[in-house]
C-alpha positions in Angstrom: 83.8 105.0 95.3 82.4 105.9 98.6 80.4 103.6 100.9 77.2 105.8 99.9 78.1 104.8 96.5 77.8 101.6 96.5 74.6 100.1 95.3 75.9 96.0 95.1 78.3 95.0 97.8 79.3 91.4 96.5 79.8 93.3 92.9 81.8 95.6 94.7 83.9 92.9 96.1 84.2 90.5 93.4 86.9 90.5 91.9 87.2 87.4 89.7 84.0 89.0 88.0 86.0 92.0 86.4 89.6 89.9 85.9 89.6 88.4 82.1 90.8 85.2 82.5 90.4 85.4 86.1 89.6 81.2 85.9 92.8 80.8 85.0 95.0 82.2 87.5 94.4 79.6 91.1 95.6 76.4 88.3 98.6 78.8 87.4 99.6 79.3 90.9 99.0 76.0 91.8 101.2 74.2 89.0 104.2 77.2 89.5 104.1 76.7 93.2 104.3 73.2 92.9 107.4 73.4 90.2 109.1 75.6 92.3 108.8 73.4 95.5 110.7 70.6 94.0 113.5 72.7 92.4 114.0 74.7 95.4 116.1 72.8 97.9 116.6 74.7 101.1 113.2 74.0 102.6 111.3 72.9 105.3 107.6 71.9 104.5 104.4 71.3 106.6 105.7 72.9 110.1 103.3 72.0 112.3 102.8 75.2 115.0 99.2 75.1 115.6 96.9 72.1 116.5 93.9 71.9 113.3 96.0 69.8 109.8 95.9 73.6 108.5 97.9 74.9 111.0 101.4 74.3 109.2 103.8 76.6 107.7 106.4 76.4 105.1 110.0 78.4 105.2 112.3 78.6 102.5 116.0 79.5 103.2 118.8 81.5 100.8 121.9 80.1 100.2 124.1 81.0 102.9 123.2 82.9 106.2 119.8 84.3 105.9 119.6 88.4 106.1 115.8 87.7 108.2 112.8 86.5 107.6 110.0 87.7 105.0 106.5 86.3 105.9 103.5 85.9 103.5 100.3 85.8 104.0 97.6 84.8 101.1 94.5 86.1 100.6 91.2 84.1 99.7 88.4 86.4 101.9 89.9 84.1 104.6 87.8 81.7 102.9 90.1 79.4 100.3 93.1 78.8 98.9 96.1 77.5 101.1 99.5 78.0 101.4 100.7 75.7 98.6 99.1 77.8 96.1 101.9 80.3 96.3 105.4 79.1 97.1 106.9 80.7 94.0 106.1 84.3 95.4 109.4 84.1 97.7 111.6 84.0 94.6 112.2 87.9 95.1 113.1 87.6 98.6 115.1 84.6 98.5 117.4 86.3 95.8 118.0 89.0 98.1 118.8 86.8 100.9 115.8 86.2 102.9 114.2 83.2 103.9 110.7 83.6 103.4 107.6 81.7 105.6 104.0 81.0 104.4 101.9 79.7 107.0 98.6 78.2 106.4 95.4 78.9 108.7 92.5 77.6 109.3 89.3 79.1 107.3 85.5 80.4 107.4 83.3 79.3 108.5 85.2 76.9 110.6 86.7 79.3 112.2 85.8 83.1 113.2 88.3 86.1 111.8 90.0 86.5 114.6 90.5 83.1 115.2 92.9 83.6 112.4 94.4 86.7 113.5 95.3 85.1 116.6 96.9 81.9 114.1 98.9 84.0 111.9 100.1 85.6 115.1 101.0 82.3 116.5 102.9 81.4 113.2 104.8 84.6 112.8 106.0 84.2 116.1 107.2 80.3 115.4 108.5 81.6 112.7 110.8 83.8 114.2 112.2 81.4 116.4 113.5 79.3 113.1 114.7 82.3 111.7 116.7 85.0 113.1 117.3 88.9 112.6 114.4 90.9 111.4 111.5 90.2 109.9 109.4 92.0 107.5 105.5 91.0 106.8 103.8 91.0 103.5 100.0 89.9 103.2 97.6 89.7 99.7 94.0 90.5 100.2 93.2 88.7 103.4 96.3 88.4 103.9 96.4 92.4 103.8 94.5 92.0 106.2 96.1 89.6 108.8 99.8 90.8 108.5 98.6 94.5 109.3 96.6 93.5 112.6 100.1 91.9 113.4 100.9 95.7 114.2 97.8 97.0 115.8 97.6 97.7 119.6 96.3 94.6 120.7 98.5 92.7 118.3 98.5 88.9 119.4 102.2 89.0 118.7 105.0 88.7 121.9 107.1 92.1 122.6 110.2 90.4 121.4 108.8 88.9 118.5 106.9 93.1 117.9 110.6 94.6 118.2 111.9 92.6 115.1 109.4 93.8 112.6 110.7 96.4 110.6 108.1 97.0 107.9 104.5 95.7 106.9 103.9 95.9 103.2 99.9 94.8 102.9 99.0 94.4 99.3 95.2 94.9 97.9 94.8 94.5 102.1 91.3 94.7 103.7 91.3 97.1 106.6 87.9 98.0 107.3 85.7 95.0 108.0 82.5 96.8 108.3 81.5 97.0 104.3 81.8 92.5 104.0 78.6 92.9 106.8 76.7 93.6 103.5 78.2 90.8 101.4 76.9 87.1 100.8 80.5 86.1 102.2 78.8 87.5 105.7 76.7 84.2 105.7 80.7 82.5 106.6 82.2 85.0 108.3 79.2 85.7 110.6 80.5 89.3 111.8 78.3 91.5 114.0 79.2 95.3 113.7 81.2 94.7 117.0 83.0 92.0 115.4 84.1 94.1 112.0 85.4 96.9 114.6 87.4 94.9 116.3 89.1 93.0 113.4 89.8 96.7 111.2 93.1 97.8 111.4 92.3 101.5 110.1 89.9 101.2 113.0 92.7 101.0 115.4 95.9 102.4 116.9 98.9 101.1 114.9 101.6 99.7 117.8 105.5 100.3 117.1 106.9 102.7 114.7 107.6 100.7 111.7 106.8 101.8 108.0 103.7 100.5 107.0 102.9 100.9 103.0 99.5 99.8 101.9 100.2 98.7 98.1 97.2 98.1 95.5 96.6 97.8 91.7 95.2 100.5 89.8 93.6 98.8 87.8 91.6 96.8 90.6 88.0 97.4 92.3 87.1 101.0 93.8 86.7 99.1 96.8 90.3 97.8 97.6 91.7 101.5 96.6 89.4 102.8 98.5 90.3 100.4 101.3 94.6 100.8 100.9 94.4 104.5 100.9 92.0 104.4 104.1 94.5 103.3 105.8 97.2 105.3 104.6 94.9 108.1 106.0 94.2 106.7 109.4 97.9 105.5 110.2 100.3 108.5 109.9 103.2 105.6 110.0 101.5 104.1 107.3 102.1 105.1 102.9 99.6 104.6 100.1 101.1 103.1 96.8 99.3 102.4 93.8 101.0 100.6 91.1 99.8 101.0 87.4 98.1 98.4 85.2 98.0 95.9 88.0 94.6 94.3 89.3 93.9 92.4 92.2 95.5 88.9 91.0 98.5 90.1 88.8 99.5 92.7 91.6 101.4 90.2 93.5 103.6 89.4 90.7 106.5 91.2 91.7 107.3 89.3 94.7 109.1 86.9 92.4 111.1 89.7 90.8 114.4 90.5 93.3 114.6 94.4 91.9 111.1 94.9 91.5 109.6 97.8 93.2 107.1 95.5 95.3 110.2 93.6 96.6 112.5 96.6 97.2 109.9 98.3 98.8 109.3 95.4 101.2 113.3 94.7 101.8 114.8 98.5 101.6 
């Protein structure tokens, strides 16, 4: 589906809509988050590295010395959800070794886009000072979104805390703003065309060198295949991978599976 195509933008987006028992799925996360939270004991929850009650991150440790740090962003159109919603998805990288962060951030329409950009850049770069060795950045959705402008050229991370990443895996990841302009979400987000530019990763130059696979279901929307393989085209350090039968809220699964191919992919 091209943008000419395209005769309902919120259809196109909506996601939920085209999901059977899409309903279903935020109590799910909520109630495994939660379970795993209490059995999980190396953890530090509610880091504060931001001013606004939202601005808090949680980082779960391995046993042992931790091999680096995963960090995950959640999706939500930057509009809900928060980061207890999806503790359980650092199972995979945990049993690897990993310590894994998910930060909150604040959300529209309190705050502008790049307000959060410039939050998850904050928290990646706390982060990193918890947590040593590399780090790797994984994202869902929004979240696609965020970890990706991490490695654009006017990233809002620090040099030092740039030369640690080693890959950026953004799943079902949003990377050109401009299409949302013509969604009801636009009412939130308040973009101009100016402001969709400047938030769209395939609209930039990627910074660094480090692998960057863009990962989506096949099973999801035209839309976010359309938007993972766009920027597969306009990075060359960047891969297009679409996994079968998956659609846009059972495509994260694998994080919580050590061998899976979503986790190997994001620790090989």
């Amino acid at each position: 589906m091209t943008g000419t195509q395209v005769t309902d933008w919120d259809d196109a987006y909506a996601n939920g809509a085209h999901i059977a028992g899409a309903a279903d799925y935020p109590q799910r996360w909520a109630q495994d988050a939660q379970a795993f939270r209490k059995t999980w004991i190396e953890k530090d929850l509610g880091i504060v590295y931001g001013e606004t009650d939202r601005q808090r991150m949680d980082i779960f440790r391995p046993e042992g010395r931790a091999k680096g740090l995963v960090v995950f962003v959640h999706g939500g159109y930057w509009l809900k959800f928060d980061k207890s919603f999806w503790s359980h998805f650092a199972k995979g990288s945990l049993a690897r070794g990993w310590a894994v962060c998910l930060p909150g951030y604040d959300l529209a329409p309190d705050v502008r886009i790049a307000d959060i950009t410039r939050q998850i850049g904050f928290a990646v770069g706390k982060a990193g000072e918890r947590v040593g060795g590399p780090i790797r950045l994984t994202g869902h959705s929004a979240g696609g979104h965020l970890v990706t402008r991490m490695v654009c050229e006017d990233t809002p991370l620090s040099r030092e805390v740039l030369e640690r990443i080693e890959k950026v895996v953004s799943i079902s990841g949003l990377h050109d703003l401009r299409p949302l302009r013509n969604t009801s979400m636009n009412d939130a987000f308040r973009m101009s065309e100016e402001d969709a530019i400047a938030e769209s990763p395939a609209l930039k130059t990627p910074v660094g060198t480090c692998p960057v696979v863009a990962w989506v279901g096949g099973d999801e929307r035209p839309e976010f295949i359309r938007q993972s393989r766009l920027l597969s085209e306009a990075w060359a350090n960047a891969d297009f991978h679409l996994e079968p039968g998956r659609h846009h809220f059972d495509v994260i699964d694998g994080l919580q599976i050590p061998d899976s191919n979503l986790t190997s992919t994001l620790l090989a």
